[in-house]
Residue, then its C-alpha position, 0 to 999 in steps of 0.5 A: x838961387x837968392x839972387x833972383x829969379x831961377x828962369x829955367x828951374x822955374x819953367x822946368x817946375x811948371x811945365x812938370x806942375x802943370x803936367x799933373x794939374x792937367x792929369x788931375x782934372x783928366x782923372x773924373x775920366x779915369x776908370x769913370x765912374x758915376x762921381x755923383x755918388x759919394x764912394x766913386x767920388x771919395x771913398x771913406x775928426x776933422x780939424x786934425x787933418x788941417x794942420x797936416x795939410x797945411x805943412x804940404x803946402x808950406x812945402x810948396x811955398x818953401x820950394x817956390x821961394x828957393x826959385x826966387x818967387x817970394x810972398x802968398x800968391x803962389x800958394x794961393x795958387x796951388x791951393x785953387x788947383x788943388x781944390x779945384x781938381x780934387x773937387x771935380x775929380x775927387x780921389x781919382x785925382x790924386x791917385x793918377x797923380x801919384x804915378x807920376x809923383x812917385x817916379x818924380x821922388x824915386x829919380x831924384x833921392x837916387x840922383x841926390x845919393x849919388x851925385x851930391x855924397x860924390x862932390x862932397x867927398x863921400x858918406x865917410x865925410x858926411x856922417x864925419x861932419x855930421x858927428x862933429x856937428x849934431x852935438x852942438x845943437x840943442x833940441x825941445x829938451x834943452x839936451x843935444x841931439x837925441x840919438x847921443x849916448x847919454x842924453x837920456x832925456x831926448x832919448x825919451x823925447x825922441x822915442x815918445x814921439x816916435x811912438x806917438x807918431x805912428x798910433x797917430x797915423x792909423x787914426x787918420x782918416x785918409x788911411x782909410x780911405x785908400x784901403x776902402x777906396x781899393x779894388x780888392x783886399x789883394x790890391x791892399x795885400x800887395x801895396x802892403x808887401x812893398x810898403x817897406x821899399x817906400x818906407x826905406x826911401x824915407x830913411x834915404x831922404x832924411x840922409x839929405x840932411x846929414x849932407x846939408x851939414x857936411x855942405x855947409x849949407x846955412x838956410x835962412x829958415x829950418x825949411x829951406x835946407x834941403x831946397x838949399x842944398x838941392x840949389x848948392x849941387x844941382x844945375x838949374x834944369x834939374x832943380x826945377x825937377x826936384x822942386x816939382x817932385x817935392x810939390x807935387x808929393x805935397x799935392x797928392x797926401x793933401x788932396x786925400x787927407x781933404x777927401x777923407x775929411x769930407x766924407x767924413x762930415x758927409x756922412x758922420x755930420x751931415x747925414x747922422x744929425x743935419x739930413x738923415x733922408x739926405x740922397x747920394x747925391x747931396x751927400x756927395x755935393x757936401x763932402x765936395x763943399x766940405x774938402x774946399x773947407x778943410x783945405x781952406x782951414x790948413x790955410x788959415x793954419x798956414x797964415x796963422x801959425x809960425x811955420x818956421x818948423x813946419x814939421x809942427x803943423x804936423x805933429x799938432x795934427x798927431x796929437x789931436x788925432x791920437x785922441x781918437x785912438x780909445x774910441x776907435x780901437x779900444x771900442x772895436x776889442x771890448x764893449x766895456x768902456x762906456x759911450x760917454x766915458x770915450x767921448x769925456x776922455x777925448x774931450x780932455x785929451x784935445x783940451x790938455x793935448x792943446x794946452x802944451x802946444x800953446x805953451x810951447x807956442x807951437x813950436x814943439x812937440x816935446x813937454x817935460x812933467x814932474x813925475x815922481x820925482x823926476x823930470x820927463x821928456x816926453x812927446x805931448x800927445x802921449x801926455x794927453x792919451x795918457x790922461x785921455x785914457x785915466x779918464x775914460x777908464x775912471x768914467x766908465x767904472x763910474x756910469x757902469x755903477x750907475x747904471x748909465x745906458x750904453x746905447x743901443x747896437x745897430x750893426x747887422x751880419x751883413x756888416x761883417x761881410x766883405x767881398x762875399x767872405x764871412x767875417x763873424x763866426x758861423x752861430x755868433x749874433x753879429x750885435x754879439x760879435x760888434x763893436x759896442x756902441 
């Protein structure tokens, strides 16, 4: 509604958000636990997960304004629930949440499958509109639309940041902390057996877009397409429930992301080089300090960079993050690669990773080198691994030949326990079996 104000999309919006707010500060009782201490209160790179944050809360704004409330201030609302609940309730907040915030999603994209395709004449005439249209449109590459035979060139770009995307999303640290944050590895094998099911529903959202094409919709930013849609098609009272579904997905990643980004300043920064004797309890006010830092961060991204394309923001996050990816997973397959070969090499990867997006004006996420003689379209962060790695691999032969100390391994056997199952093999030395430092 661009008219004015959407009264009753709007209460309905406020009722549901409230609802989850109360629910998050609810959750410090939830199964309570001692949140004094930094794995009942969290359980788990740092400027990675800013950006990623930030484009939920663009999801927020997005969704508010599309009721008619334009400016700042109510993201700077959802931003002071957020923290604040997150702060008090740490990562029971976001999981109670979550019960209602994947209930809210389901009901919608089933609702949206059916009854939007049912007024616009069925899937037939949505892809029918969307196959007629798609090859107008222009992408990152200059090319049209990357699925298109013969457009080899977003082919690429479209399959390099596929790739991209998903080795990044193993190396945030949010991932680990829900699979830290778990009851028992049986908890994570069955949330791993229906994983597929949600993934699914992400195929079913991005149809919402293929029917903003055959609807006609013409939004006034690339965000609000499918806020438009939703105000095209559905009568006012569930537009508010839709809204709040999008809001309140948007709270739930952005309160883990934060988490996880604390604990890991807690205890990789604070405790490793500022206060070594540091208590649970002080590492635990730190992380609590630190998610407030981190969620103000994705603000200030959100303030200072475009977010005409928010998917951006998160894609920035991709890159940085991908930079990990040598430390993190080579480190823990082979003792070869040398300490400070790692950390050159991620140094590079951030520098040159950052560079492209600049140059795009972070408005992309696809860069075109020269490469033997041809030109090729490719996601940047790949780019920036790519030369991460060269690198790292020309360092290591180098500080191997001089004889550079690697460092010394402090693991144990009992690092390599879990829930009472041995995890090094009976007569292999854990410092044999670890990880090199």
């Amino acid at each position: 509604m661009h008219g004015g104000v959407n009264g009753v999309a709007l209460a309905v919006f406020v009722a549901l958000f409230a609802l989850v707010s109360v629910l998050g500060f609810l959750a410090a009782r939830w199964r309570r636990g001692d949140l004094a201490r930094l794995d009942e209160w969290g359980v788990a790179g740092l400027l990675a997960t800013m950006p990623y944050i930030a484009l939920q809360l663009v999801g927020i704004q997005v969704v508010i304004a599309a009721m008619g409330i334009h400016g700042d201030w109510p993201l700077i609302i959802a931003f002071v629930i957020l923290a604040a609940y997150t702060y008090q309730s740490g990562l029971r907040a976001p999981a109670l949440i979550a019960v209602v915030k994947d209930s809210l999603i389901y009901l919608v994209i089933i609702v949206a499958l059916v009854y939007i395709p049912a007024k616009l004449g069925g899937f037939g005439h949505i892809f029918g509109a969307a196959a007629r249209d798609l090859p107008k449109h222009v992408g990152a590459t200059g090319k049209p639309g990357s699925l298109i035979p013969g457009m080899a060139a977003g082919q690429t770009a479209y399959a390099t940041l596929a790739l991209g995307s998903a080795l990044a999303l193993f190396m945030y640290p949010h991932v680990i902390t829900g699979v830290l944050s778990s009851k028992s590895s049986n908890v994570i094998r069955r949330n791993a057996t229906i994983l597929p099911a949600y993934t699914f529903l992400l195929g079913l959202i991005a149809l919402l877009g293929y029917m903003a094409i055959a609807a006609g919709i013409k939004p006034t930013t690339p965000n609000s397409v499918v806020p438009d849609l939703f105000v095209k098609f559905f009568p006012s009272w569930f537009e508010g429930v839709a809204f709040a579904a999008i809001a309140i997905g948007a709270l739930v990643p952005a309160a883990v992301m934060s988490i996880a980004a604390a604990n890991l300043f807690s205890r990789n920064v604070w405790r490793e080089y500022v206060r070594p004797d540091c208590d649970d309890a002080e590492q635990t006010q730190v992380a609590k300090l630190a998610s407030l830092v981190v969620k103000a961060g994705a603000v200030v991204f959100i303030v200072a960079l475009p977010t005409q394309y928010a998917i951006d923001l998160q894609l920035l996050g991709g890159l940085w993050i991908l930079q990990t990816l040598p430390a993190i997973v080579f480190g823990l397959y082979t003792r070869w690669l040398h300490r400070w070969a790692l950390l050159a090499g991620w140094a590079v990867g951030m520098v040159a990773g950052t560079l492209m997006a600049t140059s795009l004006a972070f408005k992309g996420s696809v860069y075109t080198l020269h490469v033997f003689g041809t030109d090729v379209a490719a996601y940047e962060g790949l780019w920036a691994l790519a030369l991460n790695l060269v690198v790292t691999l020309a360092l290591t032969a180098v500080l191997s030949a001089l004889v550079v100390a690697r460092g010394r391994d402090e693991t144990t056997a009992d690092d390599y326990e879990e829930l009472g199952e041995r995890r090094v093999p009976d007569g292999v030395p854990a410092a044999q079996a670890a990880p090199g430092a």
